[in-house]
C-alpha positions as a Markdown table, in Angstrom:
| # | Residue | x | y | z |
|---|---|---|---|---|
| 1 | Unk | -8.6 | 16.7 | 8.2 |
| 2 | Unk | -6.7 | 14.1 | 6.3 |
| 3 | Unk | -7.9 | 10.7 | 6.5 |
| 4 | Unk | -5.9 | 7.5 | 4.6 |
| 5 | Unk | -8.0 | 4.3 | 5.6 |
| 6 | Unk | -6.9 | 1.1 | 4.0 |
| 7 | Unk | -8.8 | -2.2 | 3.5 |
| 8 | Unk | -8.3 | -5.6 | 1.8 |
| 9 | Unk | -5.8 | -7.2 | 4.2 |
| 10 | Unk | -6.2 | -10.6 | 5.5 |
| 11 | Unk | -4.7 | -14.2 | 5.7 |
| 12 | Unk | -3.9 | -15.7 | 2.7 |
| 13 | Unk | -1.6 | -19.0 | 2.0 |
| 14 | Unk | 2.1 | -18.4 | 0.0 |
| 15 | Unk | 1.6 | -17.8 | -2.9 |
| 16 | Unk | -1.8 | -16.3 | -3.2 |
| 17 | Unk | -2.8 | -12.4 | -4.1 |
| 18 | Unk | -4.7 | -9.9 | -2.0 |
| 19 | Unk | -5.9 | -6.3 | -3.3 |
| 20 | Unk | -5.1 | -3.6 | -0.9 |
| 21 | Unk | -7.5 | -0.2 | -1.3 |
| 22 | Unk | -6.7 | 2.9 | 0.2 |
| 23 | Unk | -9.4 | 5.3 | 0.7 |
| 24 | Unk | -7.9 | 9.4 | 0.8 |
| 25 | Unk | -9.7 | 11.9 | 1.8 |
| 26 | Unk | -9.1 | 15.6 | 3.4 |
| 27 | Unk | -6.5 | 16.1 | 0.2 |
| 28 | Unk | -6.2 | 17.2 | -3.0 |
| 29 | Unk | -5.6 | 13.7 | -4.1 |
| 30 | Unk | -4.6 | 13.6 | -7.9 |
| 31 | Unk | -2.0 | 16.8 | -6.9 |
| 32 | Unk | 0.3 | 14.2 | -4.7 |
| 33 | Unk | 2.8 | 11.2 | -5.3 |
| 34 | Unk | 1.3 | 8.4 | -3.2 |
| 35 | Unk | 3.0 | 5.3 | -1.7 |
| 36 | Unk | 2.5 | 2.6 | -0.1 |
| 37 | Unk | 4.3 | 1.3 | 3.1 |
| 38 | Unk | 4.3 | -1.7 | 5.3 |
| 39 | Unk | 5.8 | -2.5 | 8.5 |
| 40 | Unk | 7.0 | -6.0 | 9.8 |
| 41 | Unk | 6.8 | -6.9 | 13.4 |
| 42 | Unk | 10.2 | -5.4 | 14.8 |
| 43 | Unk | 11.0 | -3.7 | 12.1 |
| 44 | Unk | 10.9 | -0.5 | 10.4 |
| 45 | Unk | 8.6 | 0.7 | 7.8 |
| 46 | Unk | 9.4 | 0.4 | 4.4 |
| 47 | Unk | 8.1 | 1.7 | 1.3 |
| 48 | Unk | 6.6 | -0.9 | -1.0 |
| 49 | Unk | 5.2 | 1.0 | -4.4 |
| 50 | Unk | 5.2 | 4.7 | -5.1 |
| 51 | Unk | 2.5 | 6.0 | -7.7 |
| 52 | Unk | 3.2 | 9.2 | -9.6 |
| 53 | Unk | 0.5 | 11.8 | -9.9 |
| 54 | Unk | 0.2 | 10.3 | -13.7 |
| 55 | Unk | -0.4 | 6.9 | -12.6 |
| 56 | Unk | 3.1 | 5.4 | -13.0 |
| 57 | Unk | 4.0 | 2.7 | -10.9 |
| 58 | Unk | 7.6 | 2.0 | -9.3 |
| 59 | Unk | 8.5 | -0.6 | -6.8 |
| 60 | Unk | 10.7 | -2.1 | -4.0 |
| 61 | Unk | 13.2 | -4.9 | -5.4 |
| 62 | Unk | 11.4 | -7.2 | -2.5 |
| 63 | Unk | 7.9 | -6.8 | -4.5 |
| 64 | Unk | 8.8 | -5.7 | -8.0 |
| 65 | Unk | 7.2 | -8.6 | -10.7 |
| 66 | Unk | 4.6 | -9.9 | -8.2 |
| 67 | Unk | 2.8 | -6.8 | -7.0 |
| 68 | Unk | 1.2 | -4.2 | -9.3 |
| 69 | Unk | 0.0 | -0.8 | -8.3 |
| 70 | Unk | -2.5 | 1.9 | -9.3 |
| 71 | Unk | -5.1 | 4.9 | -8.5 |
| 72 | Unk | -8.2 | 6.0 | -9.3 |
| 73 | Unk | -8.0 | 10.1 | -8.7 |
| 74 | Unk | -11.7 | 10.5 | -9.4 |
| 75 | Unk | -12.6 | 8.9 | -6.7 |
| 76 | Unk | -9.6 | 9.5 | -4.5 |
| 77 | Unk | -8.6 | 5.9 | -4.1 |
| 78 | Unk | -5.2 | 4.0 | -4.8 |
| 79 | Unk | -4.7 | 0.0 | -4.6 |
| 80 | Unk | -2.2 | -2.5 | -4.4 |
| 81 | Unk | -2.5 | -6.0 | -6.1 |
| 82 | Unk | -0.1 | -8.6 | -4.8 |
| 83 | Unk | 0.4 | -12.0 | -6.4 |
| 84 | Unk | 2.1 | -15.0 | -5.6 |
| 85 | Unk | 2.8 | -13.8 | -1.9 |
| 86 | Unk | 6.2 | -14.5 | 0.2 |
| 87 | Unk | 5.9 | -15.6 | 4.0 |
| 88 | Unk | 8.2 | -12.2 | 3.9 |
| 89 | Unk | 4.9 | -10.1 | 2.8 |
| 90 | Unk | 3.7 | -10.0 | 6.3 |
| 91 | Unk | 2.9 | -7.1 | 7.5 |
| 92 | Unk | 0.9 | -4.0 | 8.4 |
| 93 | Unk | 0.2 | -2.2 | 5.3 |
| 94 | Unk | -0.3 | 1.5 | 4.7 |
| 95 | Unk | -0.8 | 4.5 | 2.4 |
| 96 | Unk | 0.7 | 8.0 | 2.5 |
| 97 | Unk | 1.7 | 10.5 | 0.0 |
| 98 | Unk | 5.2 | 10.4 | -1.4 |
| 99 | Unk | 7.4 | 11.5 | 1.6 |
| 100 | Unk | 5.1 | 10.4 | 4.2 |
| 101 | Unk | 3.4 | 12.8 | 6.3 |
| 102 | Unk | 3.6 | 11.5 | 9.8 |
| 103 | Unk | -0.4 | 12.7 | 10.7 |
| 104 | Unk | -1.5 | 11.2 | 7.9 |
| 105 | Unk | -0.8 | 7.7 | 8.9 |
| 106 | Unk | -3.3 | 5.4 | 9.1 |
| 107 | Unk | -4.4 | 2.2 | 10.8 |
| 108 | Unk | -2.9 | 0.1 | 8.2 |
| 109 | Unk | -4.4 | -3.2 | 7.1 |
| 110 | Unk | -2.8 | -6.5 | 8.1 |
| 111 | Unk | -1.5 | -9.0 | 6.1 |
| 112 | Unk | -0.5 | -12.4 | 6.5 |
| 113 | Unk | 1.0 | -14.9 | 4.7 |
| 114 | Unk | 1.0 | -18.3 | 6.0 |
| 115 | Unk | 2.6 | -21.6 | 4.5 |
């Protein structure tokens, strides 16, 4: 059973950083493209960063210079570092391989950015 559980969110004031972790288990990790996601109230989910399989990062335009993006496929665990953070930001974060797999869908972590 494939389990994505993602940790780090929290409230944090504009223009501060937060570390997003994501936590995979169930999959042959390091064989996937992984991504992460987030999802505004009313609106749909976007992707935010993918991660190649070798560790290369690319990024939405919204995020691209202020948030970084990485994995660790020994221990089956990818992360998101955001800096200077927008009110925009806010939103439920998630992981998922690159395309998503609806059942792999997690909880998400919440994160809000207040002025």
């Amino acid at each position: 059973q494939v389990q994505l559980v993602e940790s780090g969110g929290g409230l944090v004031q504009t223009g501060g950083s937060l570390r997003l972790s994501c936590a995979a288990s169930g999959i042959t990790f390091r064989s996937y493209n992984v991504g992460w996601y987030r999802q505004a109230p009313g609106k749909q989910r976007e992707w935010v960063a993918i991660i190649t399989r070798s560790g290369n990062a690319n990024f939405a335009d919204s995020v691209k210079g202020r948030f970084t993006a990485s994995r660790d496929n020994a221990k089956n665990m990818m992360y998101l570092q955001m800096n200077s953070l927008k009110l925009d930001d806010t939103s439920v974060y998630y992981c998922n391989i690159v395309p998503p797999v609806s059942g792999y869908w997690g909880k998400g972590t919440q994160v809000t950015v207040s002025s």
